[in-house]
C-alpha positions as CSV (number, residue, x, y, z in Angstrom):
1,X,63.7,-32.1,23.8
2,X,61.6,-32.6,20.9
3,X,58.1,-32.5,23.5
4,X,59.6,-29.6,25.5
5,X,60.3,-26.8,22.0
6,X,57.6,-28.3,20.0
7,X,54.9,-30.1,22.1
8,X,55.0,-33.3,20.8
9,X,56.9,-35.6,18.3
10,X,55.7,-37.8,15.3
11,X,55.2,-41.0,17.5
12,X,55.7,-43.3,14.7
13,X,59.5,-42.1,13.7
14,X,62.3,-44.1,13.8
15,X,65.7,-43.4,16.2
16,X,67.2,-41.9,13.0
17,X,64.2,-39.6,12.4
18,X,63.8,-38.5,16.1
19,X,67.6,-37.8,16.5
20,X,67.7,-36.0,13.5
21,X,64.9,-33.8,14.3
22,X,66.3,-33.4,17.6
23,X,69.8,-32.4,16.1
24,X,68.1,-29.7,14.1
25,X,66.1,-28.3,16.8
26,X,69.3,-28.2,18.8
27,X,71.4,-26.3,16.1
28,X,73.1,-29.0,15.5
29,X,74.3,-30.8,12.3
30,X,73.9,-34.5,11.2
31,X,75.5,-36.4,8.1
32,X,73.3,-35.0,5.6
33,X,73.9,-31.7,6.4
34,X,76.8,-30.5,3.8
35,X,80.4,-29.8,5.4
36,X,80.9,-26.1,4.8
37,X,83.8,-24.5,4.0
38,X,86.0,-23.5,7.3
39,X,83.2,-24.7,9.4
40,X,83.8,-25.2,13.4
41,X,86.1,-29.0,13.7
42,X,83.0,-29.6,16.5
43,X,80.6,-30.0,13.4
44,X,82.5,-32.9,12.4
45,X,82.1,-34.2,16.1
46,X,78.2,-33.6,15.9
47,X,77.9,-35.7,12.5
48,X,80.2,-37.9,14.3
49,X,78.0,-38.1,17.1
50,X,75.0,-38.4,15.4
51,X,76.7,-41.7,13.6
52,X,77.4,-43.7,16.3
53,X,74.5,-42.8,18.2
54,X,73.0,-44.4,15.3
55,X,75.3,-47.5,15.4
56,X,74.5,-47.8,18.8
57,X,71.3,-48.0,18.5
58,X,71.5,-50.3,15.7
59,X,73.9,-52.5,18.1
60,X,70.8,-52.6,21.1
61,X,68.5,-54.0,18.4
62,X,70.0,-56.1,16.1
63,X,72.8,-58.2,18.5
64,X,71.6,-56.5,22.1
65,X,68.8,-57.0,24.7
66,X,67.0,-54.4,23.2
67,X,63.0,-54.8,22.9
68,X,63.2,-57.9,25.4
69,X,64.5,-60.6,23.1
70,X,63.8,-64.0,24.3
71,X,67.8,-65.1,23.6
72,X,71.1,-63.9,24.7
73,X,72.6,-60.9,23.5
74,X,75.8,-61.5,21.8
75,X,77.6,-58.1,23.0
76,X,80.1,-57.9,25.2
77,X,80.3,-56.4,28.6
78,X,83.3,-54.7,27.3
79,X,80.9,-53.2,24.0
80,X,78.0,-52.6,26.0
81,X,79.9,-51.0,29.0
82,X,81.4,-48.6,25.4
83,X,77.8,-48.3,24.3
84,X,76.2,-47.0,27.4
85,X,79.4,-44.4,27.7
86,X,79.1,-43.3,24.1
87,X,75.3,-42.6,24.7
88,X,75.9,-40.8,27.7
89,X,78.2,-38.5,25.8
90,X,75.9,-38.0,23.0
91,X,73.0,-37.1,25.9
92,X,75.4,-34.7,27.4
93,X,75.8,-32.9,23.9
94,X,72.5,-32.8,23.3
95,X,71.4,-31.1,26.6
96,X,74.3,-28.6,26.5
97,X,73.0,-27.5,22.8
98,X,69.9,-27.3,24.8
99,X,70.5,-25.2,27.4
100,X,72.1,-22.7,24.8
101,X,69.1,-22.4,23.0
């Protein structure tokens, strides 16, 4: 998304950084945005969102397969069936804010 409004993206950001630049871009709203007052309830969804897609990430790299780790991951099928959903659903958001913009 970043590549396709913008015609690149800053190579050496983190997941946190490209997400959030990605929210932005998207008109969406991440944690550090402030709640405003009577607000749409799918801004909390997007902050949400943004969170676990952040925890998820966290989850691949720190306990997961992520980055080809020489051990076992110490996930379950059960969590990483959950992660692979909740990322899905996040990628789904995203594009739809995409296509409205």
């Amino acid at each position: 998304m970043l590549v396709e409004r913008f015609g690149s993206y800053p190579r050496g950001a983190n997941f946190e950084g490209l997400l959030g630049q990605a929210y932005v871009a998207m008109g969406l709203v991440t944690p550090q945005h402030p709640v405003q007052p009577g607000e749409a309830p799918q801004r909390r969804i997007e902050r949400s969102m943004f969170d676990l897609a952040c925890s998820v990430n966290a989850l691949r790299n720190k306990a997961g397969t992520g980055h080809g780790r020489p051990w076992l991951a110490n996930v379950t099928d059960t969590e990483a069936r959950a992660a692979i959903q909740f990322m899905g659903t996040i990628a789904e958001w995203l594009l739809y804010a995409h296509g409205k913009r």
